[in-house]
C-alpha positions as CSV (number, residue, x, y, z in Angstrom):
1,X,92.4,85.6,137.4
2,X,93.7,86.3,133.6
3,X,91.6,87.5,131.5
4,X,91.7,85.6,127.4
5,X,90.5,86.5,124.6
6,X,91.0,85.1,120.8
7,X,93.0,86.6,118.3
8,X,91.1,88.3,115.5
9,X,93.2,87.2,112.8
10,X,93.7,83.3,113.5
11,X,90.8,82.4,116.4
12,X,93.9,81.0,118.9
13,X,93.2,81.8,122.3
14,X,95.6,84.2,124.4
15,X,96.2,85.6,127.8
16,X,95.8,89.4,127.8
17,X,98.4,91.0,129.8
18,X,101.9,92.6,129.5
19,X,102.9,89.5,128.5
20,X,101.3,89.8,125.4
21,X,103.0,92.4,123.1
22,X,100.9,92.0,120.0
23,X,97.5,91.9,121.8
24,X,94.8,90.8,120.8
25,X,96.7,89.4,117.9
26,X,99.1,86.4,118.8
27,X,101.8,87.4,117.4
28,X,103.3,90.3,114.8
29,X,102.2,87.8,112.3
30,X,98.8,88.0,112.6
31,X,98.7,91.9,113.5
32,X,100.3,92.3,109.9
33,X,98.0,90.4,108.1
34,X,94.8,92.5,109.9
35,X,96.8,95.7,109.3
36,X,97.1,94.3,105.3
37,X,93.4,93.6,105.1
38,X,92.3,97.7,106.0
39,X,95.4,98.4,103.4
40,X,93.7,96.4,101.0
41,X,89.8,97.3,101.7
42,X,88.9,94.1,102.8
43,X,88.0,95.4,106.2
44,X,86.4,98.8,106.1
45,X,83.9,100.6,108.5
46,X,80.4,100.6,107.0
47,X,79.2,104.3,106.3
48,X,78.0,106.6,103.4
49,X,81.0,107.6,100.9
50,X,82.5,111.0,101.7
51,X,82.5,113.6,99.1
52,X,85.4,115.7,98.7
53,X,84.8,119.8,98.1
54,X,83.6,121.0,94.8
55,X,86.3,121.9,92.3
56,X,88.5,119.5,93.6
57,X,90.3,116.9,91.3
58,X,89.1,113.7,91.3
59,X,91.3,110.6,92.7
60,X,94.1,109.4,90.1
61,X,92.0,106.0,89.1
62,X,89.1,108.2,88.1
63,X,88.5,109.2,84.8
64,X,88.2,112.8,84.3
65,X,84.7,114.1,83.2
66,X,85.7,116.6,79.7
């Protein structure tokens, strides 16, 4: 029996086995546009913001306190 599953990106259905480079994603299209969502920060894991140690310089985009 093969197992399927759907690909996260576009919902089509696929057989998951060797056969299937880009599993679970169809095809290198699809894995690329997942991988450009968690680029992006569409996807993110849910979780409390991580502070970074005192002293340290803050991130490029933030303004610096004088």
């Amino acid at each position: 029996m093969t197992q399927r599953t759907r690909c996260p990106t576009c919902q089509r259905s696929i057989q998951w086995s060797e056969q299937s480079p880009y599993r679970p994603f169809c095809s290198e299209r699809c894995r690329l546009i997942d991988l450009g969502a968690w680029l992006s920060g569409t996807h993110a894991i849910a979780g409390d913001a991580v502070e970074g140690p005192e002293g340290a310089a803050p991130p490029a985009d933030e303004p610096r306190d004088r």
